[in-house]
Jmol script that loads the backbone (N, CA, C; Angstrom):
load data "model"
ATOM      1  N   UNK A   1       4.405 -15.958 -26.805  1.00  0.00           N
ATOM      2  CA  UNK A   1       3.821 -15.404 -25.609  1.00  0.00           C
ATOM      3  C   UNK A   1       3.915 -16.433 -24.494  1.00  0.00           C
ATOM      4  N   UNK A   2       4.007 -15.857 -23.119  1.00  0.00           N
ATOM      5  CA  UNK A   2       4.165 -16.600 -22.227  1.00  0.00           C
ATOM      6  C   UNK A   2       3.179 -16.294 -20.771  1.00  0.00           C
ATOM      7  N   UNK A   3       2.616 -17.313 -20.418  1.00  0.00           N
ATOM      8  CA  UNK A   3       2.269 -16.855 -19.307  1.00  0.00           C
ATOM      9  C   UNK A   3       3.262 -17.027 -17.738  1.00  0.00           C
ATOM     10  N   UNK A   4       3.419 -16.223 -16.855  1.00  0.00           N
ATOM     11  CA  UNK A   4       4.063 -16.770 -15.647  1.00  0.00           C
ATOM     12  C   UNK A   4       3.154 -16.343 -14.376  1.00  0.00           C
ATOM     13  N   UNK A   5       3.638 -17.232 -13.658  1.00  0.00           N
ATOM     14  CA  UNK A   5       2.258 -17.157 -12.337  1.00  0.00           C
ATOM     15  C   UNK A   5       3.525 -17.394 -11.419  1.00  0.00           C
ATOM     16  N   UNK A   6       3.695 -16.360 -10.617  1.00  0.00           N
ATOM     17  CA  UNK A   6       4.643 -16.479  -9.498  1.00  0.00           C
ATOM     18  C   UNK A   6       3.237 -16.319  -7.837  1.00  0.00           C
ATOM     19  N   UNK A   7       4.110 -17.575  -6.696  1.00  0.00           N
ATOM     20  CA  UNK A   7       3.758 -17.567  -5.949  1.00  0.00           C
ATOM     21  C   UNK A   7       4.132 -17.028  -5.015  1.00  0.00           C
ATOM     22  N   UNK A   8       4.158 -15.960  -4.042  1.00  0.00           N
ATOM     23  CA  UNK A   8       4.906 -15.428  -3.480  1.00  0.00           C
ATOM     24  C   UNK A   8       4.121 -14.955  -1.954  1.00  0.00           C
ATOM     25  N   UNK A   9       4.965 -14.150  -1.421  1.00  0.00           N
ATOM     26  CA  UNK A   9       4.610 -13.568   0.244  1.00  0.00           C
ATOM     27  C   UNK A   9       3.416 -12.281  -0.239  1.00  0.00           C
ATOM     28  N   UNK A  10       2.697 -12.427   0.534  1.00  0.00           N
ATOM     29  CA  UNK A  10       1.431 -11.329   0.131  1.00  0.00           C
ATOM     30  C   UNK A  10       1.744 -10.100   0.514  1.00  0.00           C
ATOM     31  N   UNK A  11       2.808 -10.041   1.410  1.00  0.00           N
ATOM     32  CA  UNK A  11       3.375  -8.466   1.718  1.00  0.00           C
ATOM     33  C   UNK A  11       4.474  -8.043   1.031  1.00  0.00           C
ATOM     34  N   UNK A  12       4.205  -8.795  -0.078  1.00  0.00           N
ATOM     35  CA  UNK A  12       5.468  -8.596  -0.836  1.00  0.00           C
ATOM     36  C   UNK A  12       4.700  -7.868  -2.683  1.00  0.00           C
ATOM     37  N   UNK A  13       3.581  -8.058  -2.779  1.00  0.00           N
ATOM     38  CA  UNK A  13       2.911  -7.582  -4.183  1.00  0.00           C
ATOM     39  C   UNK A  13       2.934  -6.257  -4.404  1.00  0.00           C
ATOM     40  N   UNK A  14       3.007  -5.532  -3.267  1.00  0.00           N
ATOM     41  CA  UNK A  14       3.358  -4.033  -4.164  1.00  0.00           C
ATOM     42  C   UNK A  14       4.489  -3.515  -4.419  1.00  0.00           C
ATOM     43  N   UNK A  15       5.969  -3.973  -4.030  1.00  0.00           N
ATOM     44  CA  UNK A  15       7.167  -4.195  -4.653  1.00  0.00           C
ATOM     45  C   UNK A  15       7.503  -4.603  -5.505  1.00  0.00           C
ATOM     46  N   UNK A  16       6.260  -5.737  -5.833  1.00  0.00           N
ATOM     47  CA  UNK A  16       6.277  -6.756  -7.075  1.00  0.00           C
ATOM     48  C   UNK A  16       5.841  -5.861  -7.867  1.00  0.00           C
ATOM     49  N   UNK A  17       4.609  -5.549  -8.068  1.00  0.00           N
ATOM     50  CA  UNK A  17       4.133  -4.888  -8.915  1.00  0.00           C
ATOM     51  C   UNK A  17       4.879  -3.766  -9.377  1.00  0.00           C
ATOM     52  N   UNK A  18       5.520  -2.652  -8.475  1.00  0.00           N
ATOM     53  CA  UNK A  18       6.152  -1.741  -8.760  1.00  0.00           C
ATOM     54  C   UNK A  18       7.036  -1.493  -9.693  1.00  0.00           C
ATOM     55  N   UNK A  19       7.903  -2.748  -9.413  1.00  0.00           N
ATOM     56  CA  UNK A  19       8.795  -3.221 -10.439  1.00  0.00           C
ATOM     57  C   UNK A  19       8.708  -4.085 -11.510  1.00  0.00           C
ATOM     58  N   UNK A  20       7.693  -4.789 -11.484  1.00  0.00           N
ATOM     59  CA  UNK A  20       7.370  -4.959 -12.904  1.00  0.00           C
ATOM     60  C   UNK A  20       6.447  -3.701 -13.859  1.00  0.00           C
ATOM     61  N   UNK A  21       6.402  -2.558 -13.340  1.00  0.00           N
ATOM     62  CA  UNK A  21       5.632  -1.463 -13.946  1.00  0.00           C
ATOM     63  C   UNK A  21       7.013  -0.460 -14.188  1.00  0.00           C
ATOM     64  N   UNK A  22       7.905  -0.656 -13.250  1.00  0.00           N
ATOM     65  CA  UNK A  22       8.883  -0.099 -14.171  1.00  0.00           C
ATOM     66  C   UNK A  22       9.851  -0.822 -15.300  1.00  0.00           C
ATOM     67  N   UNK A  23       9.555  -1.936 -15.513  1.00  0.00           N
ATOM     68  CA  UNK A  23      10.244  -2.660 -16.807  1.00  0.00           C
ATOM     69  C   UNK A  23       9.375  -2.420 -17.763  1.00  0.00           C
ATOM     70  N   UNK A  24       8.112  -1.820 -17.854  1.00  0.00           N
ATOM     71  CA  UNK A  24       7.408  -1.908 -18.829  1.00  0.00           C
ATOM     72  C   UNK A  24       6.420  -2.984 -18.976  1.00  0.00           C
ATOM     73  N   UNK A  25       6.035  -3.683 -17.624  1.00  0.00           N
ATOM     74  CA  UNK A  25       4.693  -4.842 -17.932  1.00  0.00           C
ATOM     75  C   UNK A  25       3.451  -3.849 -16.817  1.00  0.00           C
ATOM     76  N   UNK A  26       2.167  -3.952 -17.350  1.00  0.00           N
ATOM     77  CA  UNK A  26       1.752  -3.499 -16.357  1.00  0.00           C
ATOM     78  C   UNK A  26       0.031  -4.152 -16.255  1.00  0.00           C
ATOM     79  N   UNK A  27      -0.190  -5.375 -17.283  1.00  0.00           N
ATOM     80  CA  UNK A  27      -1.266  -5.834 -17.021  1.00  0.00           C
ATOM     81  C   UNK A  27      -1.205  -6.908 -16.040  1.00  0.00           C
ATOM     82  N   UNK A  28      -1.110  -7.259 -14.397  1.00  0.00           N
ATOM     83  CA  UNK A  28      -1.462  -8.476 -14.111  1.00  0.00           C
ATOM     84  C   UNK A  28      -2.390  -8.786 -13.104  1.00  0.00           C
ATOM     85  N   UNK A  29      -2.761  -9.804 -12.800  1.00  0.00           N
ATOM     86  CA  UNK A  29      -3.601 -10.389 -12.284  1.00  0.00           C
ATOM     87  C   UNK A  29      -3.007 -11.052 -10.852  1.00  0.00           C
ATOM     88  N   UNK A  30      -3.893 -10.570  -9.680  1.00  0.00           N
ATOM     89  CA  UNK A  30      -3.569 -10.930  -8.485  1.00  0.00           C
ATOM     90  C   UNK A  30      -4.482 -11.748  -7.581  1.00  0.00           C
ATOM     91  N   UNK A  31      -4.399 -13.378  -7.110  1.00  0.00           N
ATOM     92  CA  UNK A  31      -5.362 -13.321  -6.380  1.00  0.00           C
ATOM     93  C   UNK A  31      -4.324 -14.340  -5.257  1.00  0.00           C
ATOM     94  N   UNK A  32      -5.760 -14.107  -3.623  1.00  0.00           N
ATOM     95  CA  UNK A  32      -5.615 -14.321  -3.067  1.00  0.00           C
ATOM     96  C   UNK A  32      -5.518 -16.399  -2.873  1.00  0.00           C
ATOM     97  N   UNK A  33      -4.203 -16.771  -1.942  1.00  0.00           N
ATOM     98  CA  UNK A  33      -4.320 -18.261  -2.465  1.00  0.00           C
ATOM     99  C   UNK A  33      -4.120 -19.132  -1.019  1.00  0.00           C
ATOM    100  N   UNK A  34      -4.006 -20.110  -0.908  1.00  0.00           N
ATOM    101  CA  UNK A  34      -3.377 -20.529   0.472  1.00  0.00           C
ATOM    102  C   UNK A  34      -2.652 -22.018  -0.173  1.00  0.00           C
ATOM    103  N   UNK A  35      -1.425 -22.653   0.429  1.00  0.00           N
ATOM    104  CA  UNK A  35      -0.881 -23.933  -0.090  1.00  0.00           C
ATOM    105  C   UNK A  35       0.306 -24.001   0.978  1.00  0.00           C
ATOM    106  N   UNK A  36       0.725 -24.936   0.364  1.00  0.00           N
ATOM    107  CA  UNK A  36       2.088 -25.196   1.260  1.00  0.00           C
ATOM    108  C   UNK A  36       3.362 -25.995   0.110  1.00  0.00           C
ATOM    109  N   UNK A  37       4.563 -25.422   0.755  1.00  0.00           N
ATOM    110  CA  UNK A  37       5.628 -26.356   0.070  1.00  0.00           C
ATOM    111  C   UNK A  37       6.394 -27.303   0.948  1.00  0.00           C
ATOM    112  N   UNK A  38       7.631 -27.041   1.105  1.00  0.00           N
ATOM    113  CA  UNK A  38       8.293 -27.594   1.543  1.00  0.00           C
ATOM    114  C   UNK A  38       8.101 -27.732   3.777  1.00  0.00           C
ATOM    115  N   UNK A  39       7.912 -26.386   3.590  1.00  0.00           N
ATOM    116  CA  UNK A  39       7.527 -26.263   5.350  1.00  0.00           C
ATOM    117  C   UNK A  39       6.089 -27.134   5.664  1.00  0.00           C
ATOM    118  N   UNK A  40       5.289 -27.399   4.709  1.00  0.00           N
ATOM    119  CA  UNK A  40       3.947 -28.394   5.165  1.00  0.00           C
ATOM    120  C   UNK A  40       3.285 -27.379   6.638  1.00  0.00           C
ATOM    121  N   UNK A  41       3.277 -26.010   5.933  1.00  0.00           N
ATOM    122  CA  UNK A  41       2.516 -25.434   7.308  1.00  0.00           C
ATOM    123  C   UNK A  41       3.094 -24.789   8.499  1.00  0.00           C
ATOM    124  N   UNK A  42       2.786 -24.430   9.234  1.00  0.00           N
ATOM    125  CA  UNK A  42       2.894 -24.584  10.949  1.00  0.00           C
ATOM    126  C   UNK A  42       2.173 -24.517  11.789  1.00  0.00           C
ATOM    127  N   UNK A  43       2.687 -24.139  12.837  1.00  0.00           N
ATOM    128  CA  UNK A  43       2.080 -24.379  14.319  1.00  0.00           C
ATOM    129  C   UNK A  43       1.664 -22.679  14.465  1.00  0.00           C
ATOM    130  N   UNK A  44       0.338 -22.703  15.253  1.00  0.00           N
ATOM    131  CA  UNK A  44       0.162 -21.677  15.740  1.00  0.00           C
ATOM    132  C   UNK A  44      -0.886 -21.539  17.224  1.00  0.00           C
ATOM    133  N   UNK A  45      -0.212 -20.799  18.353  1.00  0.00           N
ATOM    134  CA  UNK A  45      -1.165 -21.131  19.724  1.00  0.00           C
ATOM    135  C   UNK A  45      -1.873 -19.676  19.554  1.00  0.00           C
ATOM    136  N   UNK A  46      -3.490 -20.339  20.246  1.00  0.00           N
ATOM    137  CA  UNK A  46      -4.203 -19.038  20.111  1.00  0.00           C
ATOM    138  C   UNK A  46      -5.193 -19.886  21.509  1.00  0.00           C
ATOM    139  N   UNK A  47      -5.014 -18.527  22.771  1.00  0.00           N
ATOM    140  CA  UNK A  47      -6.052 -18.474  23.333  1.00  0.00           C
ATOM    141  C   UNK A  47      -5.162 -19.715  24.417  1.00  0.00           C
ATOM    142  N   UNK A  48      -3.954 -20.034  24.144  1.00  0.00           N
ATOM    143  CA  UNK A  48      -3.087 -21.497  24.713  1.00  0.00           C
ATOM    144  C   UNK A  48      -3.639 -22.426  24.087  1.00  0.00           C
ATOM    145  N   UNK A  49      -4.087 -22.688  23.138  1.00  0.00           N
ATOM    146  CA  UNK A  49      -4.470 -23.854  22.696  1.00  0.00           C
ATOM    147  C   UNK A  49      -3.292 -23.698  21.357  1.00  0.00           C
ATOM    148  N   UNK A  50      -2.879 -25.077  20.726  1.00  0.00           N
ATOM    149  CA  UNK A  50      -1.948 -24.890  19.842  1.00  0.00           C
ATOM    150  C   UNK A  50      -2.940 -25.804  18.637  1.00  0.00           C
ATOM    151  N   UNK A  51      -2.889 -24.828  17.570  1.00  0.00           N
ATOM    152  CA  UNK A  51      -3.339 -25.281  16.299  1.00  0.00           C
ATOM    153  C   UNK A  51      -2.558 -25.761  15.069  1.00  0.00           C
ATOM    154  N   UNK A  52      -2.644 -26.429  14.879  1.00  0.00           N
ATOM    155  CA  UNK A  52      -1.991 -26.678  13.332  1.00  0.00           C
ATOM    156  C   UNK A  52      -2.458 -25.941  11.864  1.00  0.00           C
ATOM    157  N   UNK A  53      -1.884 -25.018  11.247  1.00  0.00           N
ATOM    158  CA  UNK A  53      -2.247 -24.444  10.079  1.00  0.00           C
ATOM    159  C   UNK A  53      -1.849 -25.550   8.644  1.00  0.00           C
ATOM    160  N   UNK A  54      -2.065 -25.940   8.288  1.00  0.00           N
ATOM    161  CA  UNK A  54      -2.211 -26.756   7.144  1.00  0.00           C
ATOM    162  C   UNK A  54      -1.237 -25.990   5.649  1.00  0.00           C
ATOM    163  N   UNK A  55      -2.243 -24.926   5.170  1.00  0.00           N
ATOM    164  CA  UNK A  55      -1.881 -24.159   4.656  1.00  0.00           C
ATOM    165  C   UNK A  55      -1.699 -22.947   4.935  1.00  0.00           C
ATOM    166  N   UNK A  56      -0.578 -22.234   3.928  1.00  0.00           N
ATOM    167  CA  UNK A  56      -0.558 -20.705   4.565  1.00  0.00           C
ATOM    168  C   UNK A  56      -0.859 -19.456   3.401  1.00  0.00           C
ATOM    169  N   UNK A  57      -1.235 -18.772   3.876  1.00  0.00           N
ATOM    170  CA  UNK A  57      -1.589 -17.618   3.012  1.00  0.00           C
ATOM    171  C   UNK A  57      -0.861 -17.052   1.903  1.00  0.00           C
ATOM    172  N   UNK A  58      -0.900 -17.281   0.900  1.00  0.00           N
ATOM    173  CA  UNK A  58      -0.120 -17.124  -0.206  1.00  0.00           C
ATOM    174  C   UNK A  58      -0.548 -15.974  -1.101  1.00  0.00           C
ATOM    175  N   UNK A  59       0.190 -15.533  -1.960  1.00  0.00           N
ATOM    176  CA  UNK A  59      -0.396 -14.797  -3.220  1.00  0.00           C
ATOM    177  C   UNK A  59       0.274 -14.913  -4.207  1.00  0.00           C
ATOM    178  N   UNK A  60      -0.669 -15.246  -5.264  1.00  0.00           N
ATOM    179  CA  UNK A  60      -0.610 -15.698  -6.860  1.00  0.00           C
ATOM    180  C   UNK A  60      -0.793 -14.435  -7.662  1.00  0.00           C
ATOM    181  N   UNK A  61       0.374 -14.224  -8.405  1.00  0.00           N
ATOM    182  CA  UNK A  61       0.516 -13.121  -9.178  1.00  0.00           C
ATOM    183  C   UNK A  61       0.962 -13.644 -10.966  1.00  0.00           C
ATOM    184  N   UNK A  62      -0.518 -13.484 -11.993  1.00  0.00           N
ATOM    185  CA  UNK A  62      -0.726 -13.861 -13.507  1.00  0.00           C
ATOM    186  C   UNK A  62       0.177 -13.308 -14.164  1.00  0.00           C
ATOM    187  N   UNK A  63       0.999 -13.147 -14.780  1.00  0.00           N
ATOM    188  CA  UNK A  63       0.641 -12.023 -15.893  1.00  0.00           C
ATOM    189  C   UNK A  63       1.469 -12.522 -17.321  1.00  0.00           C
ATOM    190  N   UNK A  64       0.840 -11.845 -18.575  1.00  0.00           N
ATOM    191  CA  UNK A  64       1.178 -12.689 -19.785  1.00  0.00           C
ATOM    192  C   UNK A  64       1.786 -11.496 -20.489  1.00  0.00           C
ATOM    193  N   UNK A  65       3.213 -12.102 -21.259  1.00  0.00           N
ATOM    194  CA  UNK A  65       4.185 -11.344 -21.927  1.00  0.00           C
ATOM    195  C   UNK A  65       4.748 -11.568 -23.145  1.00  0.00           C
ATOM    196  N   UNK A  66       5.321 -10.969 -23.322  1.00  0.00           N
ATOM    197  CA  UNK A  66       5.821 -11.681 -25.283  1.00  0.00           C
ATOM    198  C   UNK A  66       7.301 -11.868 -24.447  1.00  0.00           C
ATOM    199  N   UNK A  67       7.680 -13.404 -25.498  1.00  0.00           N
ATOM    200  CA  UNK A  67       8.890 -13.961 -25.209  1.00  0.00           C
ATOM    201  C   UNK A  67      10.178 -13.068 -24.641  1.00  0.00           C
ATOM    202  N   UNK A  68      10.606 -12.061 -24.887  1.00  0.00           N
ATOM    203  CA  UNK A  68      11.509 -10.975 -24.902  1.00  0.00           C
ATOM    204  C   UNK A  68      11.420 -10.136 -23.733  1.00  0.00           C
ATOM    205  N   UNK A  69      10.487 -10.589 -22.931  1.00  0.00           N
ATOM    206  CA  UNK A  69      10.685  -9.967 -21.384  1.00  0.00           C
ATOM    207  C   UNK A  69      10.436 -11.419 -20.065  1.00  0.00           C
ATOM    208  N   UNK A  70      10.365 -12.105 -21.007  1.00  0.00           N
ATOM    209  CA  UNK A  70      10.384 -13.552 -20.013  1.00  0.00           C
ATOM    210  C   UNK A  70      11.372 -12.953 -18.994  1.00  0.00           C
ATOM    211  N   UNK A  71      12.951 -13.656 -19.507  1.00  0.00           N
ATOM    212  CA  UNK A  71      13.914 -13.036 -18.733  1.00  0.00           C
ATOM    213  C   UNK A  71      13.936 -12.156 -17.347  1.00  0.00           C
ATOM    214  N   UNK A  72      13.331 -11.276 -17.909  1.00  0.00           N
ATOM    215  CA  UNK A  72      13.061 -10.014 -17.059  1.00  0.00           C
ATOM    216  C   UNK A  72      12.574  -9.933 -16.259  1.00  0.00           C
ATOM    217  N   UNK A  73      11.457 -10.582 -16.575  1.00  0.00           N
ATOM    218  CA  UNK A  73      10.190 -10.300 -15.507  1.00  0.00           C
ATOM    219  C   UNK A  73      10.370 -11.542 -14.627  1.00  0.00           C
ATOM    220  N   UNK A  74      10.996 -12.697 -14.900  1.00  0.00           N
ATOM    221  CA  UNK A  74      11.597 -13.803 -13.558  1.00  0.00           C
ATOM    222  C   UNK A  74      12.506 -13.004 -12.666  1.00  0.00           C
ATOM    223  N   UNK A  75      13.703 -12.548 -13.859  1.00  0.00           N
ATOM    224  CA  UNK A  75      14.639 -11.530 -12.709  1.00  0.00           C
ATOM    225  C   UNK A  75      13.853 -10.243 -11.409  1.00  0.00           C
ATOM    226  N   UNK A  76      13.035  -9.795 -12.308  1.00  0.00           N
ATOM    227  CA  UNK A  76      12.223  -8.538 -11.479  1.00  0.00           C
ATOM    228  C   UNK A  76      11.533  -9.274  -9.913  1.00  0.00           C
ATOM    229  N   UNK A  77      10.976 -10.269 -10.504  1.00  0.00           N
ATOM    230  CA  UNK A  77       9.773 -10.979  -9.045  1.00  0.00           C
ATOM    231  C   UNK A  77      10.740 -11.606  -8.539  1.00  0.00           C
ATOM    232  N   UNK A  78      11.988 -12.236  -9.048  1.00  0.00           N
ATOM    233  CA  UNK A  78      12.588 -13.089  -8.002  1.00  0.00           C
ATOM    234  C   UNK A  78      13.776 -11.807  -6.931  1.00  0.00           C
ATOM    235  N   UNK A  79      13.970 -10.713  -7.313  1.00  0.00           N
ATOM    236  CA  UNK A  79      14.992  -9.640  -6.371  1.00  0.00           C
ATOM    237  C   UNK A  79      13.253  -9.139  -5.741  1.00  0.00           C
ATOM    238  N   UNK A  80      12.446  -8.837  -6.038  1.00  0.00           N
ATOM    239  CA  UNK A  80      11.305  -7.779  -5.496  1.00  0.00           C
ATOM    240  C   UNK A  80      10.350  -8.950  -4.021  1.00  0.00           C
ATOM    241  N   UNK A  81      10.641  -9.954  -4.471  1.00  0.00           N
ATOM    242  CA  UNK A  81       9.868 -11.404  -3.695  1.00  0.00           C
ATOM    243  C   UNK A  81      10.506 -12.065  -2.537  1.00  0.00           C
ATOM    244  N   UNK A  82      11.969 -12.003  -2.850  1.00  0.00           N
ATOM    245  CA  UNK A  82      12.748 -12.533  -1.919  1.00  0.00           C
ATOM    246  C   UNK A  82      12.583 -11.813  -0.721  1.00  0.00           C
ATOM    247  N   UNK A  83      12.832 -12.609   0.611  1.00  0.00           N
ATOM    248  CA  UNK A  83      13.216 -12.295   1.700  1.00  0.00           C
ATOM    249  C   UNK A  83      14.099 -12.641   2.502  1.00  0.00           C
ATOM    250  N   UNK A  84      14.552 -14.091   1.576  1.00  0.00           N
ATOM    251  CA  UNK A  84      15.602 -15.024   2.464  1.00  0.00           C
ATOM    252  C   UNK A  84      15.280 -15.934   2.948  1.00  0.00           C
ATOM    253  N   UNK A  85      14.089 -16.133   2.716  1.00  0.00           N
ATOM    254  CA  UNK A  85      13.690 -17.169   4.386  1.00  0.00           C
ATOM    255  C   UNK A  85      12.502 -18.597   3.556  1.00  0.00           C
ATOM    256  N   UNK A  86      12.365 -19.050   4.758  1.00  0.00           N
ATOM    257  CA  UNK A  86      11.607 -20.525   3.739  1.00  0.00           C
ATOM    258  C   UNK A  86      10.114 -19.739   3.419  1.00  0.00           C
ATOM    259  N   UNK A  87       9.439 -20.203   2.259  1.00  0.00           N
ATOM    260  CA  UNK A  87       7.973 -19.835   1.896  1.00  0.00           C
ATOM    261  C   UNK A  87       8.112 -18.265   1.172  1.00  0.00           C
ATOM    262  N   UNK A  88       9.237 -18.403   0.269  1.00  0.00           N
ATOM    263  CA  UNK A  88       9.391 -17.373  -0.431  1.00  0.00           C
ATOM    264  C   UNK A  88       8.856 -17.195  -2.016  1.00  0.00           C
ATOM    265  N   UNK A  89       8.312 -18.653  -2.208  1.00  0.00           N
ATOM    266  CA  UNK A  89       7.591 -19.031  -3.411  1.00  0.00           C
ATOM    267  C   UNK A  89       8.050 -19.794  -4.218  1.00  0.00           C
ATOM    268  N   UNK A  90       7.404 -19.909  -5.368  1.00  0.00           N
ATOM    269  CA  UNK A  90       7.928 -20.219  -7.054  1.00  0.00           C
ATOM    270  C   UNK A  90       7.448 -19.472  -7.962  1.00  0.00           C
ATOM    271  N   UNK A  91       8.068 -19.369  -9.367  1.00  0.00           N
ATOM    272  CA  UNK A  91       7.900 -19.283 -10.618  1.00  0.00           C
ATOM    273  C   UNK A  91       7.710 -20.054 -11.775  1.00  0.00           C
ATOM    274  N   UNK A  92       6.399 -20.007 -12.351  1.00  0.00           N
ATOM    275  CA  UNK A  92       6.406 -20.461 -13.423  1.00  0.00           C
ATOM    276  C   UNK A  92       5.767 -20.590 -14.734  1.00  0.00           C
ATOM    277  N   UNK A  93       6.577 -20.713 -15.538  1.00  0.00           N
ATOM    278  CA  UNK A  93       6.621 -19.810 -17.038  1.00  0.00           C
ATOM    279  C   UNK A  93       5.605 -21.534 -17.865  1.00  0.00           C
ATOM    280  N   UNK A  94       4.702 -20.629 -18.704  1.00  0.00           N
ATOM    281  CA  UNK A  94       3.885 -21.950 -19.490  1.00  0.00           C
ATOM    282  C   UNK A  94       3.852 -21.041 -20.821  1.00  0.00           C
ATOM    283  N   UNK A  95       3.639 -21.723 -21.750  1.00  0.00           N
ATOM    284  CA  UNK A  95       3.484 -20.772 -23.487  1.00  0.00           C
ATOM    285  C   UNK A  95       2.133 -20.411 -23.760  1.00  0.00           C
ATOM    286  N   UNK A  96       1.619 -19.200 -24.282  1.00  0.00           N
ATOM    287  CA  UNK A  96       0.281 -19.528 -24.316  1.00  0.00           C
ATOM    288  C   UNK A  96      -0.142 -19.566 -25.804  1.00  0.00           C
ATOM    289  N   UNK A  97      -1.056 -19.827 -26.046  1.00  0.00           N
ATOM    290  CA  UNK A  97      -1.334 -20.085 -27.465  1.00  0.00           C
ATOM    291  C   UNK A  97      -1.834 -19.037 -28.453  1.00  0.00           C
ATOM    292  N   UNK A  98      -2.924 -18.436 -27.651  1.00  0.00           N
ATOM    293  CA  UNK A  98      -3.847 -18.093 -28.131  1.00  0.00           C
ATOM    294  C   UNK A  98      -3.895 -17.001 -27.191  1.00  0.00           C
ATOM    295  N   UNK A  99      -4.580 -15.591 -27.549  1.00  0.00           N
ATOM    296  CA  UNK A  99      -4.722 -14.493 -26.953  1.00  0.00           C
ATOM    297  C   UNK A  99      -6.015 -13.701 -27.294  1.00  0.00           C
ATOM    298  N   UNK A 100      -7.045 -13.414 -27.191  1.00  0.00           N
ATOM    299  CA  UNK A 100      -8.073 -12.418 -27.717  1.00  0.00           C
ATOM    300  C   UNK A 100      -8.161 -11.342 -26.925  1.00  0.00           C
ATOM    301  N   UNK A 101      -8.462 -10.219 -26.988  1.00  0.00           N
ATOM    302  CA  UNK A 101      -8.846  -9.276 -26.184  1.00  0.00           C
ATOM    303  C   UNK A 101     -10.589  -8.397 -26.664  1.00  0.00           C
ATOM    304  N   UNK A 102     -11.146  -9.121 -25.530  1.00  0.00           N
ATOM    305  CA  UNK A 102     -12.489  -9.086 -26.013  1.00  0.00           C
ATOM    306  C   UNK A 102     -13.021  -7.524 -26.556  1.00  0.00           C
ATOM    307  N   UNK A 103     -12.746  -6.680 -26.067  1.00  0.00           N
ATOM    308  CA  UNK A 103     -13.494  -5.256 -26.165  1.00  0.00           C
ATOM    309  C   UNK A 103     -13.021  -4.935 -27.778  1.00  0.00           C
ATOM    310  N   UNK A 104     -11.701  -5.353 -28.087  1.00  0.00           N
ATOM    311  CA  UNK A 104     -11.904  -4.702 -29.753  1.00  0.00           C
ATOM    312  C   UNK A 104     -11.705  -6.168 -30.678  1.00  0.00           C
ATOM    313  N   UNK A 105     -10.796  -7.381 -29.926  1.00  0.00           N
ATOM    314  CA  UNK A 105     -11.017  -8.698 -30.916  1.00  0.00           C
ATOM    315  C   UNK A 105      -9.974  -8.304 -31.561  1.00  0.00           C
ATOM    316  N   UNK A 106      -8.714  -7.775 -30.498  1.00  0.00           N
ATOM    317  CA  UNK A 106      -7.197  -7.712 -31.462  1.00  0.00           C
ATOM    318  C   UNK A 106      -6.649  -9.391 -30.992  1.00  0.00           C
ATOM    319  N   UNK A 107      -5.901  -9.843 -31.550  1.00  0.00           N
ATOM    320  CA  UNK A 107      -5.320 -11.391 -31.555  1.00  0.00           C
ATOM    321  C   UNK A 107      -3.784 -11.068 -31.319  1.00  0.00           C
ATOM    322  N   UNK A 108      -3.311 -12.038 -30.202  1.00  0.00           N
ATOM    323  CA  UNK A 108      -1.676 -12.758 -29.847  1.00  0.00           C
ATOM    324  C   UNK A 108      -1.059 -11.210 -29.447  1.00  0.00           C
ATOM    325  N   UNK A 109       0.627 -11.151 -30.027  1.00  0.00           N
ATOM    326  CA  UNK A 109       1.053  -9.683 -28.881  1.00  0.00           C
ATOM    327  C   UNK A 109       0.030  -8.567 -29.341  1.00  0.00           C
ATOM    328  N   UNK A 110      -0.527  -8.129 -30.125  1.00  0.00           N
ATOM    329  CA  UNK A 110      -1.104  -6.892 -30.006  1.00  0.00           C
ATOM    330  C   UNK A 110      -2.354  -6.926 -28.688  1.00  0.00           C
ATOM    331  N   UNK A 111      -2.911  -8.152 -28.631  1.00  0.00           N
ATOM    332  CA  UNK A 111      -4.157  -8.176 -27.131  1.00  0.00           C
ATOM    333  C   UNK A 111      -3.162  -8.104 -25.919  1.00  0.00           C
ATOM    334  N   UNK A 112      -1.829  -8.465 -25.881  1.00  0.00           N
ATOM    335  CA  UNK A 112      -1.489  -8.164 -24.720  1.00  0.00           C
ATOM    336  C   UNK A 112      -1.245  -7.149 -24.003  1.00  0.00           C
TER     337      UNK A 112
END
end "model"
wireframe off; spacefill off
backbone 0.3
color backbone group
């Protein structure tokens, strides 16, 4: 089992999602994030005054799979995420160990 947490454009999660619901994944987890990569931010004037944004509004998208759609589900978020342009995100895949699913206490792929 694997977990992957892709970082991506926030106007971009219901394309994401879409298409990972048509490969067949459909449990994940979405939250709201802010960071920066390579751009370190930008500039923004409000009111004529010019501000510096630090970080920018991001969204972090969970979700955990059995080995055999890894593949897939990088391919799916990285065509559904893209836009071309800088601050288009990352991906990334960690193993997970252990799985419970509290309401019945099934264990590893069957809780997923």
């Amino acid at each position: 089992m694997k977990i992957i947490t892709a970082i991506i454009q926030p106007f971009k999660i219901d394309e994401v999602r879409s298409a990972l619901n048509e490969i067949g994944i459909q449990g994940l987890t979405v939250s709201d994030v802010l960071g920066h990569g390579r751009q370190s931010g930008h500039t923004e004037i409000y009111r004529g005054a010019e501000y510096e944004q630090k970080f920018v509004p991001k969204a972090k998208i969970e979700l955990i799979i059995t080995d055999d759609l890894v593949d897939k589900a990088i391919e799916t978020i990285s065509e559904n995420a893209k836009t071309g342009k800088i601050g288009d995100g990352k991906i990334f895949v960690q193993s997970v160990e252990q799985i419970t699913r509290v309401r019945t206490g099934e264990t590893g792929d069957e809780a997923i």
